[in-house]
C-alpha positions in Angstrom: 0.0 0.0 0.0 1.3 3.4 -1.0 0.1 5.9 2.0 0.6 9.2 0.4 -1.0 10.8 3.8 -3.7 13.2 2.5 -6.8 12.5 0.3 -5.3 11.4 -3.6 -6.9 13.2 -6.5 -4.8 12.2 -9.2 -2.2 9.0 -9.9 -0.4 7.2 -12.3 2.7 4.8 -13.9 5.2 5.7 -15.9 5.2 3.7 -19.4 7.4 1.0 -18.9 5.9 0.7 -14.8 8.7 1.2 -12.5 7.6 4.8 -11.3 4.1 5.6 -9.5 2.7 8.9 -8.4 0.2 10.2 -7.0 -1.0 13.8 -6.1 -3.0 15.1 -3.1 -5.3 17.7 -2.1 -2.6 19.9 -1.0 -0.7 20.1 -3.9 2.4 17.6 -2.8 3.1 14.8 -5.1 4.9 11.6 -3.9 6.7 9.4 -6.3 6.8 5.4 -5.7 8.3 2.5 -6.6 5.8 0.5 -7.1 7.3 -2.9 -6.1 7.3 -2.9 -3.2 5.7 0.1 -2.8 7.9 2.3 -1.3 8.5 6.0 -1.3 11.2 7.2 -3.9 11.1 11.0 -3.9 8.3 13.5 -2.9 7.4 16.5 -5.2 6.7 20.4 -3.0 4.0 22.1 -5.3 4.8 25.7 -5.8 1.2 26.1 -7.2 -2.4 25.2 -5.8 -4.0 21.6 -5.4 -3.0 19.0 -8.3 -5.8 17.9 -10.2 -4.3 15.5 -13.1 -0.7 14.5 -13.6 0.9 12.7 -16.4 4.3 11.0 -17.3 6.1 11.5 -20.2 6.4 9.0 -22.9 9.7 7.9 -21.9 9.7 8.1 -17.5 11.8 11.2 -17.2 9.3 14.0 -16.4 6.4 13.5 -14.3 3.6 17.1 -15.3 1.2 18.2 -12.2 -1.9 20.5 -13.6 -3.2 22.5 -10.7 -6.8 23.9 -9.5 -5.2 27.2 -10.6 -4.4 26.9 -14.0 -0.7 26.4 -14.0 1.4 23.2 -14.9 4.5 22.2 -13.3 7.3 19.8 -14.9 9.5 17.5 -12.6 12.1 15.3 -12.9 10.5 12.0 -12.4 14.2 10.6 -11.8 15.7 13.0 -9.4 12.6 14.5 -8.0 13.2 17.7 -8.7 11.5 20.8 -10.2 12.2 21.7 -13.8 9.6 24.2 -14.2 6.1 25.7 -13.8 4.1 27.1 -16.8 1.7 29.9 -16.5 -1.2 29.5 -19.1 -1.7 32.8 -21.0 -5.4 32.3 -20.4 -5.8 30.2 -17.4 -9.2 28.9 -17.3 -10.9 26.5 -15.5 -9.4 23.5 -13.0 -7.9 20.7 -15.4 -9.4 17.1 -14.5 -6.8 15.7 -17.1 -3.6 16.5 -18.7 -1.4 14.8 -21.7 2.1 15.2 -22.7 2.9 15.6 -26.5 5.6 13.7 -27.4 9.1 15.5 -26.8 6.9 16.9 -23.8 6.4 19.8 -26.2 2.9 20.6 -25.8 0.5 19.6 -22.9 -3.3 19.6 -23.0 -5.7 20.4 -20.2 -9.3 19.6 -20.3 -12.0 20.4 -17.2 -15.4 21.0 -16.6 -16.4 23.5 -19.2 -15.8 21.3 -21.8 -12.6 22.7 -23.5 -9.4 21.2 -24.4 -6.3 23.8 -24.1 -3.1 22.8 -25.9 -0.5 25.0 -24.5 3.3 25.0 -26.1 6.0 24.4 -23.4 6.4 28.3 -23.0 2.4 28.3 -21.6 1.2 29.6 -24.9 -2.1 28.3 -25.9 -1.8 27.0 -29.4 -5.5 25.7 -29.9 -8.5 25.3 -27.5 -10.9 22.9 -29.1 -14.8 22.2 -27.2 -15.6 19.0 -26.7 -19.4 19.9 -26.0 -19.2 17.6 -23.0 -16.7 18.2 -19.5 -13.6 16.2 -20.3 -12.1 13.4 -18.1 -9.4 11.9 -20.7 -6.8 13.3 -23.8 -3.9 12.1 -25.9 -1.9 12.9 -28.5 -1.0 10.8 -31.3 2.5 9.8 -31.7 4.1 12.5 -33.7 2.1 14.9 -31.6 -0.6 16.4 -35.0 -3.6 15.1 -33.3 -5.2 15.6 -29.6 -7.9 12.9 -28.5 -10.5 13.8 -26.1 -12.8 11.5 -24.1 -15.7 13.4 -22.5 -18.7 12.9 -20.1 -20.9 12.9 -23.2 -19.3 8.7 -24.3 -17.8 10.5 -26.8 -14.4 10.5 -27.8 -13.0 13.1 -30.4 -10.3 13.3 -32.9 -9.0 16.9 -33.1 -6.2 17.9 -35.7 -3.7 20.4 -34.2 -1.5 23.1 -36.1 2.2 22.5 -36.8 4.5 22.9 -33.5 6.4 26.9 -34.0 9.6 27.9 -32.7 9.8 30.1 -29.6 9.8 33.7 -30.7 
């Protein structure tokens, strides 16, 4: 049993299994390894309450999205903060968020509906509306295409522009 010591809103495995985290109420997110469950690192939240987290394709980074917006990048391996973006239009709380491959873009999606694919810098580069509130994304493997999953049964295909330099 992994007691992370707080209520748990969001958890999950890195691909190939040997990391585990999971993200409480109060923002702090505890890395594991999973056999035999036992604690590996523990992640201080600069930002509010984590609501979704994800792994990047290949283990390294570990993404929190937080009741405020904002999405913080760690270093799955060392435990250690790489980074917190600041949406350029925060919205709602995110219930889910994906990495892009390269951990290039990120997409949130909440309540209201709406998918925000931001660029690593925090720039949106396309909200799309799902019509229903969205528990679920993820991007295809060379990163063109977002895939939402919604409260609705639905799941939607949703062609993104071409990745830009910053600038």
């Amino acid at each position: 049993m992994c007691d992370h010591g707080e209520p748990v809103r969001a958890v999950g495995f890195s691909p190939c299994g040997t990391k585990l985290a999971t993200a409480g109420a109060a923002g702090v997110t505890r890395l594991w390894d999973p056999r035999p469950a036992r604690p590996s690192g523990s992640l201080e939240p600069p930002a509010a309450s984590v609501q979704a987290l994800a792994f990047s394709r290949d283990g390294t980074l570990c993404t929190t999205a937080h009741r405020d917006g904002s999405l913080t990048v760690w270093d799955a391996d060392r435990a250690t903060l790489l980074g917190r973006v600041e949406p350029d239009d925060p919205g709602p709380p995110a219930w889910c968020v994906t990495l892009g491959p390269y951990a290039q873009r990120f997409a949130t999606g909440g309540a209201d509906g709406v998918a925000a694919v931001r660029d690593a810098y925090g720039r949106t580069v396309a909200r799309v509306r799902h019509g229903a509130p969205i528990r679920t994304g993820a991007f295809s493997a060379n990163g063109t295409t977002l895939v939402t999953g919604g409260n609705d049964g639905s799941a939607l295909l949703w062609s993104l522009p071409p990745r830009r330099s910053p600038g």
